[in-house]
N, C-alpha and C positions, 0 to 999 in steps of 0.2 A: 773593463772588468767590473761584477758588481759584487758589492760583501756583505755580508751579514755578521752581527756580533754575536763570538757567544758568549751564554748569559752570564756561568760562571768564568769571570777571569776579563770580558770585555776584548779581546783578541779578535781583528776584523777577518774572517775567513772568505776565500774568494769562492763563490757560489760555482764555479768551475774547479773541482780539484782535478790528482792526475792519479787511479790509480796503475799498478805496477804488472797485472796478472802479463799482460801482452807485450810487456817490451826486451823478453827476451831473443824477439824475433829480428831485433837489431842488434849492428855490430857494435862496438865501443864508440865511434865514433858517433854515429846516430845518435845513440841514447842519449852522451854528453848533448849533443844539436839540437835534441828533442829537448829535454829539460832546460835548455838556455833558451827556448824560442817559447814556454810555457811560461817562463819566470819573465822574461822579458813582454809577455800577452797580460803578466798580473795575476796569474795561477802563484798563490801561495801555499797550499793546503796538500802533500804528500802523504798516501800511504807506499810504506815502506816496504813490500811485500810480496816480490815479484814469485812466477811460477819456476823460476830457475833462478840458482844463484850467480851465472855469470856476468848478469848485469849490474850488480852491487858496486863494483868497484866504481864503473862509470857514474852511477847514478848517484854514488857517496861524493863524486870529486864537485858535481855539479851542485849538489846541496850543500856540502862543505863550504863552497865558495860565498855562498846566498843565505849562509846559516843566519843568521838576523832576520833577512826577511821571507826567508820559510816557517811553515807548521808540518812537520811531520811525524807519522804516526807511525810508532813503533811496536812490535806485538812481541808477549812472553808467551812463546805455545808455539810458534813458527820453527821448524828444522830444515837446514839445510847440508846436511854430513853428506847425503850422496850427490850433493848437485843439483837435486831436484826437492823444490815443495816436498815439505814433510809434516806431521803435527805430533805435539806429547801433551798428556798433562804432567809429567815428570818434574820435579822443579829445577834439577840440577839442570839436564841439556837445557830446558825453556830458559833460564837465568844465564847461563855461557854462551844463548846466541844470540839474546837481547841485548847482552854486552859488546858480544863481537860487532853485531850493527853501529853502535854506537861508535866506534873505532872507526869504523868503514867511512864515516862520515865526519868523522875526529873532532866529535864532538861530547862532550860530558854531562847531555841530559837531552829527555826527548820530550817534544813537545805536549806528547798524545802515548801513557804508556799501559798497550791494551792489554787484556786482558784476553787470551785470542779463541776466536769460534768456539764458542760452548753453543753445543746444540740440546745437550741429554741431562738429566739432572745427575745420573752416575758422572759424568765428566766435570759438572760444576762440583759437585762433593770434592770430589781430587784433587781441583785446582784452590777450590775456599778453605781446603783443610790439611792438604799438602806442601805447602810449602809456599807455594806460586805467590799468592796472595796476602801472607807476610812477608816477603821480599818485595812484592808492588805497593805494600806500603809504608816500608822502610825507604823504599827509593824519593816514593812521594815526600816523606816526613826531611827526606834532605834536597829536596829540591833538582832529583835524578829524574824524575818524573815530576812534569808541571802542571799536568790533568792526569787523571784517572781515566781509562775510558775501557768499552768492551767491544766484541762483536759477536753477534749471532743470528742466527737466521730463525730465531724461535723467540712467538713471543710470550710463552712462558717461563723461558728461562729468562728473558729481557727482563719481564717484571721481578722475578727473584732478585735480579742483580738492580736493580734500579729501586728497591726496598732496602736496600743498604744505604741510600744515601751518599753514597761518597764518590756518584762519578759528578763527570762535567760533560761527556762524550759519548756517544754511542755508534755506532758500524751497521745500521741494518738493511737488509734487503730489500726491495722495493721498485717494483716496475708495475704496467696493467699487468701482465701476466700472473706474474703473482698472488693479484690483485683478485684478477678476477676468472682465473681457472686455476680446475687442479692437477697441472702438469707437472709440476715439479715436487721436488721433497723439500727445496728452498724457501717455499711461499707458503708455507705453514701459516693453518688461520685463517678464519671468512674474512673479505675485506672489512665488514665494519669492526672485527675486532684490529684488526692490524690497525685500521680507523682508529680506533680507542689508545692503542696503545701511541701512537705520535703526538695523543692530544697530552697523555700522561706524562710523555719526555717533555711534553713543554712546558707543561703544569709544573714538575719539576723542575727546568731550568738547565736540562739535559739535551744540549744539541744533537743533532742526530746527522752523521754522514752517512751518503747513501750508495753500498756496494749492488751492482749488477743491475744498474739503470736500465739496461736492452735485455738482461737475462741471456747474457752470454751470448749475444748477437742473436740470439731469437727471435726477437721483433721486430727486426731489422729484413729479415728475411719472410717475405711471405710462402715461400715454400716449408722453412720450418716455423714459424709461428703458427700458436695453436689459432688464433683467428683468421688463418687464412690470408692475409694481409699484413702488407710490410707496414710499420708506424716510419718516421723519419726520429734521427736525434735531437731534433728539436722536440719533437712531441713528447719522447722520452724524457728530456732535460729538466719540462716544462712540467710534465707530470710529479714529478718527485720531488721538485721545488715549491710545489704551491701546494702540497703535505702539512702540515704542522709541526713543526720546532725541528726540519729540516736546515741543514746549512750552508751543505756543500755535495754536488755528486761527485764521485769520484770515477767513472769508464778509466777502463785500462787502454793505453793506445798501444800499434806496434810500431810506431815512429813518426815522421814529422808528418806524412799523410794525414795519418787517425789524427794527428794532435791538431793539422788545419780544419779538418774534418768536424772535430770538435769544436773547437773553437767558434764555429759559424754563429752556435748557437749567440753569442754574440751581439749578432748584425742580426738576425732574424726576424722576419716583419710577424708580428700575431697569427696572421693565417696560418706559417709554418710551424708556430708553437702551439696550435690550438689543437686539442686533442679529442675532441669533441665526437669526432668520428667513435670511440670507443661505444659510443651510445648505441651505436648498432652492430659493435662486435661480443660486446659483452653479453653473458648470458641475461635473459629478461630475468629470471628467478632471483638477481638478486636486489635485493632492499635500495629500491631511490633512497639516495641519500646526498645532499649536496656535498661536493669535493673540492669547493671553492675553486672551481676555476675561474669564475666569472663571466663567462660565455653567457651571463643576463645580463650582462650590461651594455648600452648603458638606462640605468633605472628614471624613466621621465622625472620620480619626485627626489632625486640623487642620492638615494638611498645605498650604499656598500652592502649589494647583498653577499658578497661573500665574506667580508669581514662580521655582519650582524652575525649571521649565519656558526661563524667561525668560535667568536665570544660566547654565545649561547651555547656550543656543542664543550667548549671548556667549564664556561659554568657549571652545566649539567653533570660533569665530574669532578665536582669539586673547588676549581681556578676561583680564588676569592679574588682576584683580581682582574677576574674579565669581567663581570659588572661595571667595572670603574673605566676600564677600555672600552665597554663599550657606552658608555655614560661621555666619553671625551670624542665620539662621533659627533659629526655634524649634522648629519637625518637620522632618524632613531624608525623602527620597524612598524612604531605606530602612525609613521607619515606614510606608507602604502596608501597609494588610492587605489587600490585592485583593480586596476588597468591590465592585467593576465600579460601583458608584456612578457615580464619574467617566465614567465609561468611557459609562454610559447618557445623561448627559447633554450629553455634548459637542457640541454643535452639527456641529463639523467633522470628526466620523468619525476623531478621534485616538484610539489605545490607550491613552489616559493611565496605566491600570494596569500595562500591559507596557514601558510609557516610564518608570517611574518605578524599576523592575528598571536599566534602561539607565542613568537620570542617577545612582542609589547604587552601578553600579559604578564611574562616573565618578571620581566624588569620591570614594568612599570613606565615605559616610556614608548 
C-alpha cells in the first residue's frame, strides 16, 4: 500500500481508501470479510456512509476492532430512520446520527467529522447558521472531532467552505467524465476550473478524498460511458491521484470481489494506469492544459516536467511556497533543449517545450 500525509495533522492516509455506497449488497458476513481483507491489504482510510443502513453494524464491528489503525470519516447531514440513505440540514436528526455512528463503532471521536453534501448555497446557509456547524465545532474544540472536513460536489460551494479556513479534509468528486463532459449534475465546473480549485486545496493544505472515481460505474462500462469506451480502474485510480492535494480514492465496493478488484491497482504495470487514451476521447474544444500525468517522460535533459509544470500552475495562484519547491528540483525548466520530445508525446496537445521558456522565465531558473 502506498500513503500520502495529510498536511494538517501529518496522519499517513492509504492512497486506496474504501468507500461504503455498495456494500450493502453483502451479507454480515462479507462485509466483516471485506473490511478485514482491506485492513489487512493496508486500506486505512473509511468513509462511513453506506446507501443502506443494514451494514452498519457489521462494518462498526470491523473498524471497532482496528480503531487505532483506521481513519474514518463520519458525516452530520446523513439519515438513516427508514433504512435507506437520507439527507437534512436539520441539526437535531444530523447530530443524533452522527452520534449514533459513533456508538456503532464504540468509539468516542471520529477521525474525519464532515460536514455532509452541500451542493446549494440555500443548503450551506442552514447548515453555517443552523446549528450544524456550532455543534461541529464544539465537537472539534473537544477533540470529538479530530479534522474538520466537508463534501460536495460544487465548486463553489468548496470555495465558500474552504474560505473559513478551519478544514483539514475535503470529499470531492472527480473522474474524466466529470472532467471532461457534461453529463452529469455532479461535475459541475470546466475542467480547468475544478483544475483550479485542487490546486487551492493544496495551496491550502486541505487534502482532498476523492468520491465517485468511475462515476458510479460509468466509465467502466462502454455502453454507458459518455465516451463511448470503457476506461479500466486503474486508469481511473491513476487519474484522480495524480490531481493536486488529492489523498486518497475512495470506490465503493460490493464485497470481496470489488475489493480484489480494487486493489489490483496495486500491482499495476504503467501501461494499465496510463490514461492517456483520454486524448482522444475528450472533447477537442477544451483548453491543453498539462494534468501531470507524466506520459512525457522520460525528459532526455531530466527535467520533471510534470512536477515544474505542477509548482508553476501553484505559484500562478498564489502557493508562496512552490517557488521554493521548485528551486529544491534537480533540473530547473531552463535546462530544456527543445528537443520537441515532450512535446510529441503529450497526450493533451500541451507545448511542453514552449511552456517550459514560460515557467524559466518565471522563476528565473
Amino acid at each position: 500500500m502506498e500513503y500520502r500525509v495529510l498536511p494538517h495533522g501529518g496522519e499517513k492516509i492509504s492512497v486506496i481508501g474504501l468507500g461504503s455506497a455498495g456494500i450493502h449488497n453483502a451479507d454480515a458476513a462479507e462485509v466483516e470479510r471485506t473490511y478485514e481483507a482491506a485492513i489487512d491489504a493496508g486500506v486505512n482510510h473509511f468513509d462511513f456512509i453506506p446507501s443502506e443502513s443494514a451494514p452498519f453494524e457489521a462494518m462498526g464491528r470491523v473498524l471497532g476492532r482496528h480503531r487505532e489503525q483506521v481513519r474514518i470519516q463520519v458525516h452530520i447531514g446523513a439519515l438513516y430512520g427508514s433504512g435507506v440513505y437520507g439527507w437534512t440540514t436539520e441539526a437535531a436528526p444530523a447530530i443524533a446520527e452522527f452520534e449514533r455512528r459513533l456508538a456503532t463503532v464504540g468509539t468516542d471521536y471520529a477521525d474525519f467529522g464532515f460536514i455532509h453534501c452541500i451542493d446549494e448555497d440555500a443548503d450551506l446557509d442552514r447548515v453555517m447558521n443552523g446549528g450544524i456547524w456550532d455543534y461541529a465545532q464544539a465537537r472539534h474544540a473537544d477533540g470529538t472531532i479530530r479534522h474538520l472536513a466537508f463534501s460536495t460536489h460544487n465548486p463553489h460551494i468548496a470555495r465558500c467552505l474552504l474560505a473559513t479556513g478551519a478544514f483539514d479534509l475535503a470529499m470531492f468528486s472527480l473522474n474524466p467524465m466529470y472532467d471532461y463532459t457534461d453529463e452529469s449534475e455532479y461535475g459541475r465546473g470546466e475542467a480547468s476550473d475544478r483544475m483550479a480549485l485542487l490546486q487551492e486545496f493544496e495551496r491550502a493544505g486541505v487534502g482532498v478524498s476523492v468520491m465517485k472515481p468511475f462515476a458510479g460505474g460509468q466509465l467502466l462500462d462502454a455502453a454507458q460511458s459518455p465516451f463511448g469506451r470503457a476506461l479500466m480502474r486503474t486508469q481511473c485510480i491513476q487519474y484522480a491521484l495524480d490531481r493536486p492535494g488529492v489523498l486518497t480514492v475512495l470506490p465503493g465496493v460490493r464485497g470481496e470481489a470489488d475489493l480484489r478488484d480494487l486493489l489490483s491497482y496495486l500491482d499495476a504495470t504503467p501501461e494499465e494506469c496510463d490514461y492517456s487514451v483520454l486524448a482522444d476521447m475528450a472533447p477537442q474544444s477544451r483548453e491543453a492544459r498539462c494534468v501531470y500525468c507524466n506520459h512525457c517522460q522520460p525528459c532526455p535533459a531530466g527535467i520533471q516536467i510534470g512536477l515544474v509544470n505542477k509548482y508553476y500552475d501553484l505559484a500562478l495562484v498564489g502557493d508562496e511556497l512552490a517557488a521554493e519547491h521548485y528551486r529544491n528540483l534537480e533540473h530547473h525548466a531552463g535546462e530544456c533543449i527543445g528537443c520537441g520530445h515532450c512535446d510529441s508525446r503529450c497526450p493533451f496537445g500541451v507545448a511542453q517545450s514552449e511552456r517550459m521558456g514560460i515557467i524559466a522565465d518565471h522563476f528565473g531558473l
